[in-house]
N, C-alpha and C positions, 0 to 999 in steps of 0.2 A: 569425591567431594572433600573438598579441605577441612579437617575439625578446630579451623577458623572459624569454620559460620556458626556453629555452636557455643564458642566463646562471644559472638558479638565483637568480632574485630575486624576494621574497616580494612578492604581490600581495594585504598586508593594505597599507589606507588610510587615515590620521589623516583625522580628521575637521575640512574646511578649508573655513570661511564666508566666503562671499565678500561685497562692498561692505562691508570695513572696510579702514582704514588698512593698510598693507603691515605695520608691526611689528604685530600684533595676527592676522594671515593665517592665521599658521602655531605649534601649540603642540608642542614637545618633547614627546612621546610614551616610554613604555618603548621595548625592544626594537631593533632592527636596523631601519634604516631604507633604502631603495635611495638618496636623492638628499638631500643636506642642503643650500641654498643659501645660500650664505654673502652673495650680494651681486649685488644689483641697481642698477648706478651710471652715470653717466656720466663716461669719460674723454676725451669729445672733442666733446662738445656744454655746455660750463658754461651755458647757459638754461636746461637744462631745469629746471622746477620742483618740486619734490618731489609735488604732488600727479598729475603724471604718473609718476612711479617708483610712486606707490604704483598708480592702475593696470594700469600695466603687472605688476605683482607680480598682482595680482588678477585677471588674466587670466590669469597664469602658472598659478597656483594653480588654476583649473579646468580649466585643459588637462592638469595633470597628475593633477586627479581622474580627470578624464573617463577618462585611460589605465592607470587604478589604478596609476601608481607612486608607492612608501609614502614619504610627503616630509615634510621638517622644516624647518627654517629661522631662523637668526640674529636674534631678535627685531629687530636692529638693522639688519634685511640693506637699507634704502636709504641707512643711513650717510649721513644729512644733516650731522653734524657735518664728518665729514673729505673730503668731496666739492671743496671747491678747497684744504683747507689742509691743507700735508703732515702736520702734526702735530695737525689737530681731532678727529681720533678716538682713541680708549683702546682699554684691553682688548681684550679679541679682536675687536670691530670692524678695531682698528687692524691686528689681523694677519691677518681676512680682507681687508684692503683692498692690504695686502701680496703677500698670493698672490694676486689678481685681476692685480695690476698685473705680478708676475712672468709669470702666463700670459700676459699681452696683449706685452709685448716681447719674449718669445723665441717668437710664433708669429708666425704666417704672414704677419696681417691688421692686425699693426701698421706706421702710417704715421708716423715722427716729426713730420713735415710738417703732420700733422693729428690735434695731439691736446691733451689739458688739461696746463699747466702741470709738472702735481703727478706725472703723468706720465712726460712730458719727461724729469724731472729723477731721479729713478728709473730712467729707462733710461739715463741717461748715465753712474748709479752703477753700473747693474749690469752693462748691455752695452760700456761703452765708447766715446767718441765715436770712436774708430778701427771699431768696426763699421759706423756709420752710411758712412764715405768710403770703404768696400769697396761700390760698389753692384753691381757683375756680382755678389759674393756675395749680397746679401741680394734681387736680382732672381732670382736662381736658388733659393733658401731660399724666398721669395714663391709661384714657378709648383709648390709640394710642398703644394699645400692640404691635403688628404687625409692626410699625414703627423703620427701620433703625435709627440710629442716631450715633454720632458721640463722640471721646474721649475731653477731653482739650486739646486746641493744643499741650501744650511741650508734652504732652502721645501720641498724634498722632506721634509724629518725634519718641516718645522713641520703641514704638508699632512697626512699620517700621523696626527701625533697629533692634530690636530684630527678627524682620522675618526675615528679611534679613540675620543675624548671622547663623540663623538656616533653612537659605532657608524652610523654612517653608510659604506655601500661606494663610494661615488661624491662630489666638492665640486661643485656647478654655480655659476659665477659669469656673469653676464650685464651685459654695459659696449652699453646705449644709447647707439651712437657717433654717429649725427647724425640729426637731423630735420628736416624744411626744408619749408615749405609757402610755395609758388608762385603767384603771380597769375597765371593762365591766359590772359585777355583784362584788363588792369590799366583800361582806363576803365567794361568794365560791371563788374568787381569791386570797385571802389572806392566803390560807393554801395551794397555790400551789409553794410555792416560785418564783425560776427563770423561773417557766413553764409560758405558755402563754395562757393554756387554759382559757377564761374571758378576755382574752384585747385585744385590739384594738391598730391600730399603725398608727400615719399619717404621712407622711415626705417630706416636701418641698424644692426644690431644682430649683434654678436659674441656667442658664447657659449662658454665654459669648461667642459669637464668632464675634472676631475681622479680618477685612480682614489684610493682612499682607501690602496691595501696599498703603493702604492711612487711617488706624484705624478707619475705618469703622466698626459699630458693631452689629449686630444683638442678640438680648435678646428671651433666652427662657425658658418659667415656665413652670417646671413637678410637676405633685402634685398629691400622692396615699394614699389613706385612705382602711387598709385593719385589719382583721379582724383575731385573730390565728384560729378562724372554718374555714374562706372562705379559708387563707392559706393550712391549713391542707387536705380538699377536695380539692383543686388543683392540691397537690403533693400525693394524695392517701394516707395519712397517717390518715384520720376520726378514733376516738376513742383515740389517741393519742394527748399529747400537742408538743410543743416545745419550745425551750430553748428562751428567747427575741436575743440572738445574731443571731442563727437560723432565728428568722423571719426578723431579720432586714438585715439579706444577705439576705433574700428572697426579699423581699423589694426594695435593693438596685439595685441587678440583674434586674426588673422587670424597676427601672427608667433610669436605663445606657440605656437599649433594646430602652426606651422611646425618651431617649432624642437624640442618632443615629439617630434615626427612623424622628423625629423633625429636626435636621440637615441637612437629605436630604430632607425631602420634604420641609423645610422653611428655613433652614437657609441659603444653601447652594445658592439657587434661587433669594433669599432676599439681597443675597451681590454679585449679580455676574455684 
């Protein structure tokens, strides 16, 4: 049983086609929606390529058919424009990119050490550089994973009425923080080209869920380290490699499932 039904959240579902572009994912529906997602980006890996946001979205988008929760989303939610430049995004891109960036430095899993410029510079407007040279503070704030916490107030009022626009009871923002694929053995890997036989691939990803009545927000870290063998015996293909795009849908499919999966049993319960 989904610990949906215990929040009072309606298990009707937009209708979400998958293998298209991430802004095309998801249509604005009537009605009350559980999760609206403002943004699918990265603030600490700038390689990545938009054509991986988008599927990463598009696996997002069937994990959270699969779990019938009623979802929406920011036509604009991979924000190619404003992704390294503080000011390339407009209109409510820009100010879902706002509260993304809010959630990511006052929780837990933010590293200054390791992160995109645009970032950075955001948190030293909004945290302070005297936050970052308290470290027993923010080493102690770090070990409170599990802990709710809260936006800056003007993103609380901003967080709000963005739900509110899009009756939406939940914001989900998702910052693909790093990706790395590894040469496993580098002299047989090096004559495979684009093949994956010899590497490894690890990919870290935060997620944001903001309650919509008071920006309330719960923080969640998915993190998979896999391997193109263990891939390849998963999917019955042993003997064979695959391509890195290949393994990193594989990948990707594998942390959507995860972080659903996270959502009901923590996040959901965590902000009710």
């Amino acid at each position: 049983m989904l610990i949906l039904a215990g929040l009072g959240i309606g298990l009707c579902l937009l209708a979400l086609p998958r293998g298209t572009e991430a802004a095309g994912l998801f249509r604005q529906g009537g009605g009350t929606c559980d999760v609206f997602i403002g943004e699918v980006q990265s603030y600490g890996d700038d390689e990545l390529r938009k054509p991986y946001f988008d599927t990463f979205a598009d696996k997002l988008a069937g994990a959270l058919r699969t779990a019938q929760i009623q979802t929406a989303a920011n036509a604009d939610m991979t924000n190619e424009g404003g992704r390294h430049e503080a000011n390339g995004a407009t209109g409510e891109a820009a100010s879902l990119s706002e509260l993304h960036m809010d959630a990511i430095v006052h929780g837990h899993q933010y590293d200054r050490g390791n992160t995109a410029a645009k970032l950075a510079h955001y948190a030293d407007r909004v945290m302070g550089r005297a936050y970052f040279a308290d470290e027993e503070k923010v080493d102690a704030w770090h070990k409170q994973t599990q802990l709710p916490y809260r936006l800056s107030s003007d993103k609380q009022d901003l967080a709000v009425r963005l739900a509110a626009e899009h009756q939406a009871r939940f914001l989900l923002f998702v910052n693909i923080k790093d990706v790395d694929v590894r040469l496993k053995h580098g002299i047989f890997a090096s004559h495979t080209g684009r093949e994956t036989r010899g590497k490894k691939m690890t990919s870290t990803i935060d997620y944001y869920l903001v309650r919509g009545t008071d920006g309330k927000v719960y923080e969640g870290h998915i993190e998979d380290k896999k391997s193109a063998q263990l891939i390849n015996f998963g999917l019955g293909k042993t003997g064979k490699g695959m391509n890195v795009d290949t393994m990193l849908s594989e990948v990707f499919e594998q942390q959507a499932k995860e972080i659903v999966l996270d959502i009901q049993k923590n996040g959901f319960p965590a902000l009710r």
